[in-house]
C-alpha positions in Angstrom: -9.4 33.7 -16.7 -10.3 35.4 -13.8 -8.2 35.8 -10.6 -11.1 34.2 -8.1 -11.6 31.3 -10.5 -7.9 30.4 -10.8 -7.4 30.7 -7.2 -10.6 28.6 -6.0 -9.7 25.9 -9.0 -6.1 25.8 -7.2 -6.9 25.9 -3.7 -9.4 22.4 -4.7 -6.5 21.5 -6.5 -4.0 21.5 -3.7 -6.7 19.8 -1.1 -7.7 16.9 -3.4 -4.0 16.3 -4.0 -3.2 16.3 -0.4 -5.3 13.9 0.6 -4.5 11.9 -2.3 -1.1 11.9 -0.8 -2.1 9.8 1.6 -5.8 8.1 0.4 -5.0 6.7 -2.9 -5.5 6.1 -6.5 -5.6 9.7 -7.2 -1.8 10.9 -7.8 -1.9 13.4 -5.1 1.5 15.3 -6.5 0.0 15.3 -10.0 -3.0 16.7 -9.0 -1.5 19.5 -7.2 1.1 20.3 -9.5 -2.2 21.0 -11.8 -2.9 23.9 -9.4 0.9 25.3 -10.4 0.0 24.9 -14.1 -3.4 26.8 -13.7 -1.5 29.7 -11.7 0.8 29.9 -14.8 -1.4 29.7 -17.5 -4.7 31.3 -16.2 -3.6 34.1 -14.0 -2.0 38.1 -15.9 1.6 37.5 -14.9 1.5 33.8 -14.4 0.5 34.6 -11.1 4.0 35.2 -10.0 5.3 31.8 -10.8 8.0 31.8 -12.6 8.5 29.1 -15.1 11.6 27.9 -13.5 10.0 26.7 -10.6 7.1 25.5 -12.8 9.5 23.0 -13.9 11.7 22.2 -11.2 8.3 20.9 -9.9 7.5 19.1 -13.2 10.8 17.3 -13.0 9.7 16.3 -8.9 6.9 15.4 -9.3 7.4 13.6 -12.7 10.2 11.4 -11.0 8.5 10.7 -7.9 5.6 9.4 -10.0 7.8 6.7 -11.0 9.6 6.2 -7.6 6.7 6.2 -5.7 6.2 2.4 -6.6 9.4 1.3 -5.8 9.7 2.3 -2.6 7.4 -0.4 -0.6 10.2 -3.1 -2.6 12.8 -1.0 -1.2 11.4 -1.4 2.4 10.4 -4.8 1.9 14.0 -5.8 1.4 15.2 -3.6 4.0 13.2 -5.2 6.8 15.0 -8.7 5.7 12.6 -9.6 2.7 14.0 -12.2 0.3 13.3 -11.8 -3.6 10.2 -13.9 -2.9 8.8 -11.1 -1.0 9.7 -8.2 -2.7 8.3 -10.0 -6.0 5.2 -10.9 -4.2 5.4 -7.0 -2.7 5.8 -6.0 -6.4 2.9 -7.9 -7.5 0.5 -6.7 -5.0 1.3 -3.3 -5.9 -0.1 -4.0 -9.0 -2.9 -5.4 -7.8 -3.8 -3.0 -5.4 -3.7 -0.4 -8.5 -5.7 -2.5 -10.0 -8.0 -2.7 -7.4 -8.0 1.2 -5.9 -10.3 2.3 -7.8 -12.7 0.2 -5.6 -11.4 1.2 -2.5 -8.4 3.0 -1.8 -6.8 1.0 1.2 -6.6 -1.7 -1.1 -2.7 -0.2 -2.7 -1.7 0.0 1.2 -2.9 -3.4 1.9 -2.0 -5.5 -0.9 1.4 -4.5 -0.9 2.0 -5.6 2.4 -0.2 -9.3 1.9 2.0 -9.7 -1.6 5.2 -9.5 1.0 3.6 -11.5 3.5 2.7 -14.5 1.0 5.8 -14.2 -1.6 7.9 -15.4 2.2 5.4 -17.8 3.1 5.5 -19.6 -0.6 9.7 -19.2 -0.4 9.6 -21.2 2.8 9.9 -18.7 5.3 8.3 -18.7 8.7 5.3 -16.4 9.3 7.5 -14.1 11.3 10.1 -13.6 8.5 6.7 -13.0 5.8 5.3 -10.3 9.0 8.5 -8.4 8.7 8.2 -8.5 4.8 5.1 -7.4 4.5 6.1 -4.6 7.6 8.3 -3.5 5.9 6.4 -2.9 2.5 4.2 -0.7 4.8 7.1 1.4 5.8 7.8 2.1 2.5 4.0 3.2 1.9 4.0 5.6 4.9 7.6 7.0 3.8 6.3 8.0 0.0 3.3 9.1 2.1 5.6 11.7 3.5 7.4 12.4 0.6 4.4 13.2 -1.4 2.9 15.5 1.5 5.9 17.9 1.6 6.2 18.2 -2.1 2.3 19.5 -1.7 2.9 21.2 1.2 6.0 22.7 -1.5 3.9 23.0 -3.9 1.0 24.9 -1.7 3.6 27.5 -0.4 4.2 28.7 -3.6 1.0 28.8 -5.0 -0.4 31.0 -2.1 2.7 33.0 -1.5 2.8 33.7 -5.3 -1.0 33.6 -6.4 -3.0 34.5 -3.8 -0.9 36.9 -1.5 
C-alpha cells in the first residue's frame, strides 16, 4: 500500500479514536490501535514499528477494553456507594451501551442515574444516592484519561515511526 494512504488512513485513525476516548460508543483505544496495525502491515518495513511494541499495545489496549467498564463501579464504591448502587451503576452501564448508539452522553449519564437510583431503592437519602452516582462519574472521567494517554501513546509512535 502506498506510504500517503497508510499515513492519512492512520492519522483519521488516531483522531476518530481520540475523540472516542472521550465521546463514546466508539472504542477510542481500539480504533487507534487500528492505525498501529495499518503502519505494520501496509507500510515497506512496517513502518518502523516493531512487532514488540505492536503487541505490548495489543495487550493494553485489549485489557483496558475490559477494565474500562469496571471502573465507574470502582468509583461508585469509592465515594461511599453500597452494593445497591454499584449494581444499579452496573446496570446503567449496560444500558447506556445499549443506548449510545443513539446518543453518546447516554454511557456517561446512565451510569451515574443507575448509582443515583440503586441508593434511593436501598433506602439511602438523596445525598448518599448524589455521591453514588458522583462517584460513578469519576470513574468515567478517570478511564477518560486513561484511554487519552494510551492514544496519545499510541500517536507518538505512529508519527515518530511512520511518518518522521
Amino acid at each position: 500500500m502506498e506510504a500517503s494512504l497508510v499515513i492519512t488512513l492512520g492519522i483519521i485513525l488516531l483522531v476518530i479514536g481520540l475523540v472516542s476516548c472521550v465521546l463514546p460508543p466508539l472504542p477510542g483505544t481500539i480504533i487507534a490501535y487500528g492505525a498501529l496495525i495499518l503502519t505494520y502491515f501496509g507500510m515497506e518495513n512496517h513502518g518502523e514499528i516493531s512487532q514488540t511494541v505492536l503487541i505490548v499495545y495489543g495487550v493494553l489496549v485489549s485489557i483496558f477494553a475490559i477494565v474500562d467498564n469496571f471502573i465507574p463501579i470502582w468509583g461508585t464504591k469509592k465515594f461511599g456507594g453500597t452494593k445497591a448502587g454499584i449494581r444499579g451503576s452496573f446496570i446503567g452501564i449496560l444500558v447506556g451501551i445499549f443506548l449510545s448508539p443513539f446518543g453518546g452522553i447516554s454511557i456517561i449519564i446512565c451510569p451515574f442515574l443507575g448509582a443515583m437510583i440503586g441508593e434511593l431503592i436501598a433506602g439511602q437519602d438523596f445525598n448518599t444516592s448524589i455521591k453514588s452516582g458522583f462517584g460513578s462519574f469519576v470513574g468515567f472521567l478517570l478511564t477518560s484519561g486513561i484511554k487519552i494517554i494510551l492514544v496519545v501513546m499510541m500517536s507518538y509512535h505512529f508519527f515518530t515511526k511512520a511518518v518522521f
